[in-house]
Backbone and ligand atoms as CSV (ligand in chain L), in Angstrom:
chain,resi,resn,atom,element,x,y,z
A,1,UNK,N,N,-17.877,-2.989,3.097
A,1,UNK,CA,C,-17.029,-2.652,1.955
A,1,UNK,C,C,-17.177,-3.712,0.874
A,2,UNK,N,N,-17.288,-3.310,0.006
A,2,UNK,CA,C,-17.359,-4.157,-1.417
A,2,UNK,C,C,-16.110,-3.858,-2.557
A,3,UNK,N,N,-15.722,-5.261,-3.433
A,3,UNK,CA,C,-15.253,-5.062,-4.147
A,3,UNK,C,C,-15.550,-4.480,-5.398
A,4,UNK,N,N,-14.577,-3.310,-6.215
A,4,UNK,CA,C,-15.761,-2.403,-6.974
A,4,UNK,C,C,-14.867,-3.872,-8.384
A,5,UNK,N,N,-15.652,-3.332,-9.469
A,5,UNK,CA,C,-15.332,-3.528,-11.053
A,5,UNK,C,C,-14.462,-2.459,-11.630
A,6,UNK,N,N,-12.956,-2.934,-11.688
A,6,UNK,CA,C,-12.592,-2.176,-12.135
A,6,UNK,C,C,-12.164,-2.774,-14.121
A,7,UNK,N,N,-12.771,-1.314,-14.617
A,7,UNK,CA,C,-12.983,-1.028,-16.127
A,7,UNK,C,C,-11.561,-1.336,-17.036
A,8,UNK,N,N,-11.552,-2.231,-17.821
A,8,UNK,CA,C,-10.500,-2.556,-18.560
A,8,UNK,C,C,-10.432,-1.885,-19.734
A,9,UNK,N,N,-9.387,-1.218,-20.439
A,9,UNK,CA,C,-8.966,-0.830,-21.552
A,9,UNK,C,C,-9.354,-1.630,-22.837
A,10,UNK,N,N,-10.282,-1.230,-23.558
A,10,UNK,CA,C,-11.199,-0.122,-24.313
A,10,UNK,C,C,-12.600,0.358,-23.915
A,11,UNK,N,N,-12.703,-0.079,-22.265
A,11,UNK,CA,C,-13.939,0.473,-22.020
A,11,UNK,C,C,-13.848,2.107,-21.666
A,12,UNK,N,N,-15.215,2.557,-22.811
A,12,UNK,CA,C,-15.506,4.077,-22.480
A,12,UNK,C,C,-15.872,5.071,-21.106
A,13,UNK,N,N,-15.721,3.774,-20.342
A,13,UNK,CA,C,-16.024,4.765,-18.879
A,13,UNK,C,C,-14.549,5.114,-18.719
A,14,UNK,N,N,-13.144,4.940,-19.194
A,14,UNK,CA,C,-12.068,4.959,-18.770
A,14,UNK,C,C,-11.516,6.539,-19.488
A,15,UNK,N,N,-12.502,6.581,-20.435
A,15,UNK,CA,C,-12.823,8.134,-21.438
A,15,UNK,C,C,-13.407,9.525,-20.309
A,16,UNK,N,N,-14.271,8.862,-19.754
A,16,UNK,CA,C,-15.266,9.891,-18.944
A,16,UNK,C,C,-14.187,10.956,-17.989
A,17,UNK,N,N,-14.665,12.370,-18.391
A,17,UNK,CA,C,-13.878,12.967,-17.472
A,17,UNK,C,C,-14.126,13.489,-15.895
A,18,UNK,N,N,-14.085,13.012,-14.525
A,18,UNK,CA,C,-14.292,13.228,-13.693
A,18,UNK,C,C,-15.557,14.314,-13.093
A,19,UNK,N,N,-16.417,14.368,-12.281
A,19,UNK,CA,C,-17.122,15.920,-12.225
A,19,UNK,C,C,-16.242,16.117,-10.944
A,20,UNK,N,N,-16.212,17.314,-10.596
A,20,UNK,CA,C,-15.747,17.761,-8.761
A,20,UNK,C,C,-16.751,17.428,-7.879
A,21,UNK,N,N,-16.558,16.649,-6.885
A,21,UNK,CA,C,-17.260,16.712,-5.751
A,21,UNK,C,C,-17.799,18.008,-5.104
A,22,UNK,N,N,-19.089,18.103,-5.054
A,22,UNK,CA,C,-19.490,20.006,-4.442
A,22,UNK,C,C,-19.369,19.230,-2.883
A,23,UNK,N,N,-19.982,18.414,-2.048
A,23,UNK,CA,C,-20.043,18.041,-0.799
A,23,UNK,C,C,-19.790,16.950,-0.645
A,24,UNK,N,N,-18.587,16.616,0.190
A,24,UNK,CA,C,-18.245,15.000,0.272
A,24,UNK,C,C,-19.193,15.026,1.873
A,25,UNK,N,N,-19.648,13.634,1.280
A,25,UNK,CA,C,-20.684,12.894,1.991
A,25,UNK,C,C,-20.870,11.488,2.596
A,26,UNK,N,N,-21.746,11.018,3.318
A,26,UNK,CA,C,-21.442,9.444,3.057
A,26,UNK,C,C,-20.967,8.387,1.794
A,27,UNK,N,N,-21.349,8.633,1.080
A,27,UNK,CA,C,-21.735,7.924,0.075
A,27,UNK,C,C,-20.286,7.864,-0.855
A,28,UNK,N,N,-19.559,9.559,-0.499
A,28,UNK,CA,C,-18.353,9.760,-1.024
A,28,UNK,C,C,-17.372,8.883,-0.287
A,29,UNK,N,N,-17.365,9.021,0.901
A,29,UNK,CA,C,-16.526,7.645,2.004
A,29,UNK,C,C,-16.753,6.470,1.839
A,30,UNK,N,N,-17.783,5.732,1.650
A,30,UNK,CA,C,-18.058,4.942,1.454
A,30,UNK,C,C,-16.911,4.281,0.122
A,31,UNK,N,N,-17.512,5.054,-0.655
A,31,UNK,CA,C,-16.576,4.303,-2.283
A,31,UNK,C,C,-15.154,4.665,-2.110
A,32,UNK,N,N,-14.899,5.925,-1.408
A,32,UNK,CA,C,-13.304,5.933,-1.228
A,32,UNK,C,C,-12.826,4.535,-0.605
A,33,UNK,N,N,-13.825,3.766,0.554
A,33,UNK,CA,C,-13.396,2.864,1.219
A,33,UNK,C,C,-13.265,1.773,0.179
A,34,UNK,N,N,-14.209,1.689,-0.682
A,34,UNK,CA,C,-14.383,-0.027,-1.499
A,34,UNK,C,C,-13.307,0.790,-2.984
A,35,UNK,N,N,-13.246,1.873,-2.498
A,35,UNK,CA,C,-11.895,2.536,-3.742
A,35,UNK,C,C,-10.531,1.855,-3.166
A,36,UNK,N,N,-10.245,1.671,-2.062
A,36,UNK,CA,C,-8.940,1.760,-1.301
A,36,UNK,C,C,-8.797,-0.221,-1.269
A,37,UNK,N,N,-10.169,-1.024,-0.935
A,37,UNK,CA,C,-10.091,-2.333,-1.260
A,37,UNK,C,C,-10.329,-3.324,-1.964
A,38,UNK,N,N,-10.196,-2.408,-3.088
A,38,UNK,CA,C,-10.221,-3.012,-4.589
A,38,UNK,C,C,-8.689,-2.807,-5.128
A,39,UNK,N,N,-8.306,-1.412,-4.816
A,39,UNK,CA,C,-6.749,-1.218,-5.048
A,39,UNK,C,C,-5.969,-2.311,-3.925
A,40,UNK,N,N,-5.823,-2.639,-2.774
A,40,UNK,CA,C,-5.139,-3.404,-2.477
A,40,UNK,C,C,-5.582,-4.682,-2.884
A,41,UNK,N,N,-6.603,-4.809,-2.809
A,41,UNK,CA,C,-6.778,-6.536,-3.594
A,41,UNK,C,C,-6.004,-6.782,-5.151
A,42,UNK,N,N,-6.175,-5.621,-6.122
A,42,UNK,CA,C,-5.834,-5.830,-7.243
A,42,UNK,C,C,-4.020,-5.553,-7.313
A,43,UNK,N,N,-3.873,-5.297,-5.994
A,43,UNK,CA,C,-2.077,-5.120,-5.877
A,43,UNK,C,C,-1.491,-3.348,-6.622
A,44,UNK,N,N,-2.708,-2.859,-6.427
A,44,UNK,CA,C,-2.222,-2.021,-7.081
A,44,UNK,C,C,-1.793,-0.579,-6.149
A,45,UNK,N,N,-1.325,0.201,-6.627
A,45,UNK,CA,C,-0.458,1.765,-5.585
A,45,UNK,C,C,-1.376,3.003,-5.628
A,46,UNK,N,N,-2.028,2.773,-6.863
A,46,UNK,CA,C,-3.336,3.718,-6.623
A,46,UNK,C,C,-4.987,3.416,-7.308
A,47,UNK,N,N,-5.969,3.963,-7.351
A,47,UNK,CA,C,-6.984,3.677,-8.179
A,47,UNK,C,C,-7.889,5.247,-8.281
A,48,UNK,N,N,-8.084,5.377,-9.657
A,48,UNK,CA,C,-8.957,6.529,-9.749
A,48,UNK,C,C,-10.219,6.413,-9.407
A,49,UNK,N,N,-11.599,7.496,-9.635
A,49,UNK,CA,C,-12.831,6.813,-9.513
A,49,UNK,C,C,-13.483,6.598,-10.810
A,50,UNK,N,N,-12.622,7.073,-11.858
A,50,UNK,CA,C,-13.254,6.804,-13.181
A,50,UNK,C,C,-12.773,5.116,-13.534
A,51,UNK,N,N,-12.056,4.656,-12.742
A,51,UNK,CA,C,-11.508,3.834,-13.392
A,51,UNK,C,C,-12.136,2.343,-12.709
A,52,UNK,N,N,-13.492,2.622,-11.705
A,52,UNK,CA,C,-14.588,1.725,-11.261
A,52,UNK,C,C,-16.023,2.389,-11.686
A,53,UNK,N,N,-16.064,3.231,-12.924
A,53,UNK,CA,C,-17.225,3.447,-13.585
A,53,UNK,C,C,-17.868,4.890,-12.945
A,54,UNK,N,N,-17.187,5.351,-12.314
A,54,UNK,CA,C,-18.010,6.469,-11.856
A,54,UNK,C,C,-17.127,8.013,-11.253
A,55,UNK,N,N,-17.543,8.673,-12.391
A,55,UNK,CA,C,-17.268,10.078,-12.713
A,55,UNK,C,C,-17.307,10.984,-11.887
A,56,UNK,N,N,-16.597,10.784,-10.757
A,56,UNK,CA,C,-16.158,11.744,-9.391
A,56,UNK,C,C,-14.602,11.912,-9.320
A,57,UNK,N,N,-14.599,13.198,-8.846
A,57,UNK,CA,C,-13.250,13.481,-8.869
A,57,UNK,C,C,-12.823,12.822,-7.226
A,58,UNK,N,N,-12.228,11.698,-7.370
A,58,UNK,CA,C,-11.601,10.920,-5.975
A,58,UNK,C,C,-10.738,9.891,-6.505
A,59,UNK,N,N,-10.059,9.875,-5.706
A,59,UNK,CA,C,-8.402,8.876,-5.858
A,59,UNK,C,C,-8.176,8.592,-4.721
A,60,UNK,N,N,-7.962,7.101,-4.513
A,60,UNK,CA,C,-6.776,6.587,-3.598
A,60,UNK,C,C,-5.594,6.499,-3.892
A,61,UNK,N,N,-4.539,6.087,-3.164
A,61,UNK,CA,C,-3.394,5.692,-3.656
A,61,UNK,C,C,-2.655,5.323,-1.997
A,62,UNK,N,N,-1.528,4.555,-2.352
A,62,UNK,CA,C,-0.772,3.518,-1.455
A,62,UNK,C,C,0.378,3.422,-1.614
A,63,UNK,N,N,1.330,4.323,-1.900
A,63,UNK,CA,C,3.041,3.438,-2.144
A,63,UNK,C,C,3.384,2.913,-1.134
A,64,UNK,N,N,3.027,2.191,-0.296
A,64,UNK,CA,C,3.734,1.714,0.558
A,64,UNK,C,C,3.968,2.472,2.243
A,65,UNK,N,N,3.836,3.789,1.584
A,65,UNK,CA,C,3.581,4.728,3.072
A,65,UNK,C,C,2.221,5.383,3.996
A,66,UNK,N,N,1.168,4.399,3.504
A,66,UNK,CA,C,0.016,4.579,4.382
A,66,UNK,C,C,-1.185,4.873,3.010
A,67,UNK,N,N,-2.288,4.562,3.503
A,67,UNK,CA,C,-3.316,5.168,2.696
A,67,UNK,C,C,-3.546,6.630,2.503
A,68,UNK,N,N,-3.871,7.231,1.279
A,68,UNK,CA,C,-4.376,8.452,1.226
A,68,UNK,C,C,-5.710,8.655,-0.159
A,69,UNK,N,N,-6.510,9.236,1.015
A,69,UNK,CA,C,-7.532,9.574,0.014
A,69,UNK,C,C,-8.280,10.831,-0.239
A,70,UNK,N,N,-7.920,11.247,-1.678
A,70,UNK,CA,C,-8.076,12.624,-2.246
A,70,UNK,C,C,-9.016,12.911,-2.806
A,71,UNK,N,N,-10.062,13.949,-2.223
A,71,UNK,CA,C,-11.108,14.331,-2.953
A,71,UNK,C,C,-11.240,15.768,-3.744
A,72,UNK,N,N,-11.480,16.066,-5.157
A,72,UNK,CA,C,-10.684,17.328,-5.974
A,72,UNK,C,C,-9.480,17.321,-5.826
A,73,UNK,N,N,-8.778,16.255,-6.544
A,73,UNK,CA,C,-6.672,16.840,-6.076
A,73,UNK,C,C,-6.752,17.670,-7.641
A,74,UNK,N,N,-5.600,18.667,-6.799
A,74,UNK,CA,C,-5.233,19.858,-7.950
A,74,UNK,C,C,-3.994,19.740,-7.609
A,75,UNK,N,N,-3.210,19.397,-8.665
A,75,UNK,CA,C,-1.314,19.923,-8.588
A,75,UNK,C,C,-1.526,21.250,-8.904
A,76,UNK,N,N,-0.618,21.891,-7.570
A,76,UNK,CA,C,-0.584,23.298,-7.140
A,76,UNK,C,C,0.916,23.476,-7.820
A,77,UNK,N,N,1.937,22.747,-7.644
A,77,UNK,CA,C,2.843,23.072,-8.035
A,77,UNK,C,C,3.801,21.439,-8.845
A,78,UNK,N,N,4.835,21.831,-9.526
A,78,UNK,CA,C,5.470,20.364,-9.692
A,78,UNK,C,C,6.852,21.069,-9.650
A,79,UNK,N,N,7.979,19.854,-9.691
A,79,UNK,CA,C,9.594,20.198,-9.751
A,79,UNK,C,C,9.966,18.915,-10.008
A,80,UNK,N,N,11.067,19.644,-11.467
A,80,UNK,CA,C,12.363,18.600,-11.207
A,80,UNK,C,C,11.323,17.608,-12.364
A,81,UNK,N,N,12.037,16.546,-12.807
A,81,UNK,CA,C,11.576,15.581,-13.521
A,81,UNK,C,C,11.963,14.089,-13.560
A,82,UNK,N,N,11.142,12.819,-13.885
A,82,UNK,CA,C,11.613,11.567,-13.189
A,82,UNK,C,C,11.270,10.870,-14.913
A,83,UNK,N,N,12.183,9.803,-15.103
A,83,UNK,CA,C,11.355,9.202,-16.788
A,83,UNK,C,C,11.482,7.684,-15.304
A,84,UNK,N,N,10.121,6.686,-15.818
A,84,UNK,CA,C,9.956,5.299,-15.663
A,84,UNK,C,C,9.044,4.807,-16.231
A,85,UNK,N,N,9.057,3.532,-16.411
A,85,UNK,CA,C,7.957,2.520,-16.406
A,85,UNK,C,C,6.406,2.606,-15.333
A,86,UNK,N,N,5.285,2.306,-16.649
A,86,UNK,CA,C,4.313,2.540,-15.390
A,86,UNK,C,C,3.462,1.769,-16.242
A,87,UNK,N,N,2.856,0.875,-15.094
A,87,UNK,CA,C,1.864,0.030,-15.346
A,87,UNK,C,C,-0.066,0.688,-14.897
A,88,UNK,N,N,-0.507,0.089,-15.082
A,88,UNK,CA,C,-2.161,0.826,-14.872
A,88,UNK,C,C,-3.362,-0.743,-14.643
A,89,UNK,N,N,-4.011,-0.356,-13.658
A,89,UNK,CA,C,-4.710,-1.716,-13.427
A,89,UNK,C,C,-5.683,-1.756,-14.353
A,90,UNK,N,N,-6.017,-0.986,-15.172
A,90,UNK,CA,C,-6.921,-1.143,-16.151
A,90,UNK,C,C,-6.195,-0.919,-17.289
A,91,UNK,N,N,-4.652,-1.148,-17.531
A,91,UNK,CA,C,-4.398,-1.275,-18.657
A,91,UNK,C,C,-3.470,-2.569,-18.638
A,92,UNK,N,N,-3.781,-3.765,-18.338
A,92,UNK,CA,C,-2.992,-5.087,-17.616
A,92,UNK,C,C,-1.831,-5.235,-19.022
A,93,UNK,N,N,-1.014,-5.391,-18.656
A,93,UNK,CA,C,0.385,-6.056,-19.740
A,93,UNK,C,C,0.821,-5.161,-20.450
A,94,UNK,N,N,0.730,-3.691,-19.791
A,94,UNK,CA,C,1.448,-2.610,-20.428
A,94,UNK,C,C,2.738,-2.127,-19.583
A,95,UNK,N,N,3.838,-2.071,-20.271
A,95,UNK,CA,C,4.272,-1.290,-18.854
A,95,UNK,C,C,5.002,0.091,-20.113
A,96,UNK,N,N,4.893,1.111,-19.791
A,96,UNK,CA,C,5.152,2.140,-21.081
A,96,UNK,C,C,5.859,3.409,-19.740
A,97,UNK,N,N,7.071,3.603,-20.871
A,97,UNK,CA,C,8.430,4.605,-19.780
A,97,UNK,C,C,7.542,6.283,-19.797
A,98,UNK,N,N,7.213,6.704,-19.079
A,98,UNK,CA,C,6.720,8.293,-19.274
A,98,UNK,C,C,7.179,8.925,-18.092
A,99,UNK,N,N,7.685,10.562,-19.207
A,99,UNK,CA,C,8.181,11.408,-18.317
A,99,UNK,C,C,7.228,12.110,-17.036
A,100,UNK,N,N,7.341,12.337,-15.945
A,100,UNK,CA,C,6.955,12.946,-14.992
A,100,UNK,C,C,7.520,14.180,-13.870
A,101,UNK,N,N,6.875,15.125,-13.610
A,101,UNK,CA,C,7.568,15.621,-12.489
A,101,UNK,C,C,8.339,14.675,-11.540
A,102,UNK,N,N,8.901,15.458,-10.767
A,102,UNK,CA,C,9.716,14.364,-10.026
A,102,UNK,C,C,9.035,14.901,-8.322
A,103,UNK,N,N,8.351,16.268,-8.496
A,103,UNK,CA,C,7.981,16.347,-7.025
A,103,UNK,C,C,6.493,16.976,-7.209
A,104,UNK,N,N,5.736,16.488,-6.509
A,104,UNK,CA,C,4.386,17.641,-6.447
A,104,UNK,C,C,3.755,18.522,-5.329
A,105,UNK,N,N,2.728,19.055,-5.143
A,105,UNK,CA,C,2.329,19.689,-4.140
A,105,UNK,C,C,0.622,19.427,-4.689
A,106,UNK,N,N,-0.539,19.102,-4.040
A,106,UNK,CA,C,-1.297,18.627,-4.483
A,106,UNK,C,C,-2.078,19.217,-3.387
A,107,UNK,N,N,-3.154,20.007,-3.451
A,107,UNK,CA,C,-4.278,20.410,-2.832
A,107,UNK,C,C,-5.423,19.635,-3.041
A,108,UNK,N,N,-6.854,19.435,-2.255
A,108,UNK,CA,C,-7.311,18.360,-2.136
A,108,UNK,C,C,-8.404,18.665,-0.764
A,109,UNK,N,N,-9.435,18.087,-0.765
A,109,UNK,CA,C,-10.129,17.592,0.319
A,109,UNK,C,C,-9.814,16.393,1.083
A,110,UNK,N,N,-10.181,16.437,2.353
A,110,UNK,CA,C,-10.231,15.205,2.801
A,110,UNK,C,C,-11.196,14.117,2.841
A,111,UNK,N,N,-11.527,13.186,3.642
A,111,UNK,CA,C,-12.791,12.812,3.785
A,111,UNK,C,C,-13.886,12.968,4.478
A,112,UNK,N,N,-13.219,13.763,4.815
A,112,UNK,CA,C,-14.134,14.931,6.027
A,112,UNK,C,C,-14.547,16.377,4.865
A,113,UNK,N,N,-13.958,16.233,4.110
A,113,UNK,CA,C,-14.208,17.774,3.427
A,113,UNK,C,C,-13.409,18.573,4.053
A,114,UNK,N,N,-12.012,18.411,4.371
A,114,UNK,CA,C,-11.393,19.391,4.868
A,114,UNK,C,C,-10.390,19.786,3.829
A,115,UNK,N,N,-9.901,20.839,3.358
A,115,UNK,CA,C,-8.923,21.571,2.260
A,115,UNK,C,C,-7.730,20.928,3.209
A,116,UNK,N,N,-7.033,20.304,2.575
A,116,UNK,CA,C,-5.637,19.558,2.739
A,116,UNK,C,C,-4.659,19.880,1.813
A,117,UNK,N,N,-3.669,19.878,2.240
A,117,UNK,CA,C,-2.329,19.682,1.121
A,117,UNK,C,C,-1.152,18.574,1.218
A,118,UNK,N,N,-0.442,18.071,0.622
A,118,UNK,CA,C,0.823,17.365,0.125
A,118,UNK,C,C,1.369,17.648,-0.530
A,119,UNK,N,N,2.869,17.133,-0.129
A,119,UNK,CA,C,3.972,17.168,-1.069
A,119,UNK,C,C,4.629,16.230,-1.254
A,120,UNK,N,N,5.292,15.475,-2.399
A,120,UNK,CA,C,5.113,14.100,-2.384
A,120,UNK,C,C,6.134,14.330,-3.560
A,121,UNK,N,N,7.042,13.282,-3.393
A,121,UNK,CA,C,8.368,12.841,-4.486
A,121,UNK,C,C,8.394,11.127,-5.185
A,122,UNK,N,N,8.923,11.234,-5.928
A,122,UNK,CA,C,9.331,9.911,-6.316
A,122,UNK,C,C,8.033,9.193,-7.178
A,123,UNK,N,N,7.586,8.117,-6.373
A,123,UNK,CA,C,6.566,6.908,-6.642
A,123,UNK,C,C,4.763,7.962,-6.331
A,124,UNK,N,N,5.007,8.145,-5.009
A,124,UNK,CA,C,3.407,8.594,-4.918
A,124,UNK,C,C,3.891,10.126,-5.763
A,125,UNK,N,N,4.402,10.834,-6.482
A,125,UNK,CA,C,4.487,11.999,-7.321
A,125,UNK,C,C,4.118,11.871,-8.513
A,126,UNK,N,N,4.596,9.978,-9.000
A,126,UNK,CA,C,4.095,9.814,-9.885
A,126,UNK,C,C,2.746,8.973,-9.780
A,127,UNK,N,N,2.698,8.743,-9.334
A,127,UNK,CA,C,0.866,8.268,-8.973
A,127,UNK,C,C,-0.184,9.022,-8.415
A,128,UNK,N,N,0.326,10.215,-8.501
A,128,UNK,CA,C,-0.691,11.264,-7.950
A,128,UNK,C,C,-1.234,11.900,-9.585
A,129,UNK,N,N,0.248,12.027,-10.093
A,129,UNK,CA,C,0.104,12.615,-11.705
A,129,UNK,C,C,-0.862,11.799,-13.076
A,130,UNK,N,N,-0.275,10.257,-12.213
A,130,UNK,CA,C,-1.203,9.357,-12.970
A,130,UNK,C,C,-2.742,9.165,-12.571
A,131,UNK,N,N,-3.080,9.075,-11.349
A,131,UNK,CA,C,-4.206,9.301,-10.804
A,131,UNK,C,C,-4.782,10.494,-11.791
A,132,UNK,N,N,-4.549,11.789,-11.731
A,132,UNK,CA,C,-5.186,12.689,-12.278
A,132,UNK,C,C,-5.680,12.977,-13.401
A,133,UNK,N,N,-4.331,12.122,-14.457
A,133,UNK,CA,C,-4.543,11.782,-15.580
A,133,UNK,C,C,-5.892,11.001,-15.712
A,134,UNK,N,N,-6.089,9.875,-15.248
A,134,UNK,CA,C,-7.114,9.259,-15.097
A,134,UNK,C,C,-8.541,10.008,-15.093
A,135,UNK,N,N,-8.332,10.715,-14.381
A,135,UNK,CA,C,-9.635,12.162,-13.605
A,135,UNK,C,C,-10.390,12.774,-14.908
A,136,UNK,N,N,-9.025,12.476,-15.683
A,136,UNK,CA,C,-9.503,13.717,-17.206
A,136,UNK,C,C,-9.492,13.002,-18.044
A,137,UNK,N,N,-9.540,11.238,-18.091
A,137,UNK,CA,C,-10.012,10.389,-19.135
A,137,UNK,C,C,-8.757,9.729,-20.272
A,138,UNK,N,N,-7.469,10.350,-19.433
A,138,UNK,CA,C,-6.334,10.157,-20.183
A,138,UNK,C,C,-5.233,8.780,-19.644
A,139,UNK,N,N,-5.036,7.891,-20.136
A,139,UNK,CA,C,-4.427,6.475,-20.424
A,139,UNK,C,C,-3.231,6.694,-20.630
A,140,UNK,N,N,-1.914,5.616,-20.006
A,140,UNK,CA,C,-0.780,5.586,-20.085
A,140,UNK,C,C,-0.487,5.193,-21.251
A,141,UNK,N,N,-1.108,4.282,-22.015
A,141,UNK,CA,C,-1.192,4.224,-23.313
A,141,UNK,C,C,-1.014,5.733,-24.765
A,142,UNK,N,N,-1.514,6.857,-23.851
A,142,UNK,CA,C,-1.912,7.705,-24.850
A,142,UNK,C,C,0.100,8.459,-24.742
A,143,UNK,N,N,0.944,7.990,-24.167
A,143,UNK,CA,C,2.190,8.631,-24.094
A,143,UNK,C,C,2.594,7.835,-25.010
A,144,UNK,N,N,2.420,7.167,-25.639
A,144,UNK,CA,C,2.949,6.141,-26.850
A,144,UNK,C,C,3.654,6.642,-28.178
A,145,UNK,N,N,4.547,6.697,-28.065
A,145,UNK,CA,C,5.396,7.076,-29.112
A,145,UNK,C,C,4.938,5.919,-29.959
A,146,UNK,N,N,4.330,6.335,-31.053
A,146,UNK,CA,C,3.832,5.286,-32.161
A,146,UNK,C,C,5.394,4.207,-32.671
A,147,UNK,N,N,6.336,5.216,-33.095
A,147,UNK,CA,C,7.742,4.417,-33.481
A,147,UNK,C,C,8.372,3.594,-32.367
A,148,UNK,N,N,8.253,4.314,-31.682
A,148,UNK,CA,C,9.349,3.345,-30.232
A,148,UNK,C,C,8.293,2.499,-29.308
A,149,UNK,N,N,6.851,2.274,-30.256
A,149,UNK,CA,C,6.151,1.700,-29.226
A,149,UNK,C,C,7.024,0.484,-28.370
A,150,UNK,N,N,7.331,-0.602,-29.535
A,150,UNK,CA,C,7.965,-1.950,-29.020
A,150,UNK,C,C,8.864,-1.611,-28.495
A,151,UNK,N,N,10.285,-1.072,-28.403
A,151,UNK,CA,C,11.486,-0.875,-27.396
A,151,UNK,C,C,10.925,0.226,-26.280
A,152,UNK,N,N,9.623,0.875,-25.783
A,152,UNK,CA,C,9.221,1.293,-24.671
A,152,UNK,C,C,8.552,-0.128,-23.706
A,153,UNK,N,N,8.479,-0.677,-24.472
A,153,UNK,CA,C,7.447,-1.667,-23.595
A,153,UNK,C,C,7.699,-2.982,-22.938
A,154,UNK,N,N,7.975,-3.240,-21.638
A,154,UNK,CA,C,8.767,-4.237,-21.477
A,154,UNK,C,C,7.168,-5.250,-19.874
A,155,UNK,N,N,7.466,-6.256,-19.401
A,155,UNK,CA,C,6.725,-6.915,-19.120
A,155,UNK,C,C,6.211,-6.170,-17.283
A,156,UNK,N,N,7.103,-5.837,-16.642
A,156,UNK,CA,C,6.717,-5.862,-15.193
A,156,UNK,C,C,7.268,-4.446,-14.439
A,157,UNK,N,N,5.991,-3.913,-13.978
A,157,UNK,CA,C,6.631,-2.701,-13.131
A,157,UNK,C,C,4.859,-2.602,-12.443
A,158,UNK,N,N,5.389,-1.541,-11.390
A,158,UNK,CA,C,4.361,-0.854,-10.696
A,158,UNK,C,C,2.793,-0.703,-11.009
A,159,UNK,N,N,1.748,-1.442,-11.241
A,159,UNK,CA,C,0.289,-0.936,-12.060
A,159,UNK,C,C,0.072,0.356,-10.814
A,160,UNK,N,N,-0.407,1.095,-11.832
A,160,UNK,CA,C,-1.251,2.401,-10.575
A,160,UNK,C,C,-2.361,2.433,-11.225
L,1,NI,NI,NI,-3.973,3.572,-13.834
């Protein structure tokens, strides 16, 4: 396992929008693995794959209740709504309040290539949403209320 490079805000790989995995493979496990120990080294709850330079649809993520790693996640469904602070490991010293579902249901491969599902509240609901965002080249930054930038933005919360 290797530590990957993860892409800092204004780099254009953080633009790139994900392709779908047609066959997860070695090579797909592999980076999920150096995906999963780059996110705990960098302290962070999740990591996209656009967001270590390379345009596959795969996400880890970690709140605290075990590893999970998603290959094609699709929110099948959402409920209910949550507003917080959210930080991004490639966007360091941001922390910006955005609204979110408050529950999801998320279809997905495994790492086996098996069609999986979840349902997931709270923290990993919103890091599944942010993850995805990521997938399609979109930044916590881009929820920025131009006027309320400064009273949204305060120093310390969660990076995903
Ligand atoms: Ni992020």
């Amino acid at each position: 396992m290797a530590k990957l490079k993860i892409r800092i805000f204004p780099d254009p790989d953080l633009r790139v929008k994900a392709d779908k995995v047609e066959s997860v493979g070695q090579a797909e496990k592999d980076l999920l693995a150096d995906m999963a120990l780059t996110m705990y080294l960098s302290q962070g709850v999740g990591l996209a794959a656009t967001q270590v330079g390379i345009s596959k649809s795969l996400v880890v993520i970690d709140v605290g209740d075990g590893l999970i790693k998603l290959v094609n996640p699709i929110i099948t469904k959402k409920e209910g709504a949550q507003v917080s602070e959210e930080g991004c490991l490639s966007v360091p010293g941001e922390c910006i309040k955005i609204k979110r579902a408050k529950i999801v249901v998320v279809n997905f491969l495994n790492e086996d290539g098996e069609p999986s599902r979840i349902k997931g509240e709270g923290l990993f609901a919103k890091a599944v949403q942010h993850e995805l965002d990521h997938l399609s080249g979109k930044l916590i930054i881009d929820y920025l209320n131009p006027i309320k930038k400064l009273l949204t933005r305060t120093k310390s919360c969660r990076r995903i």
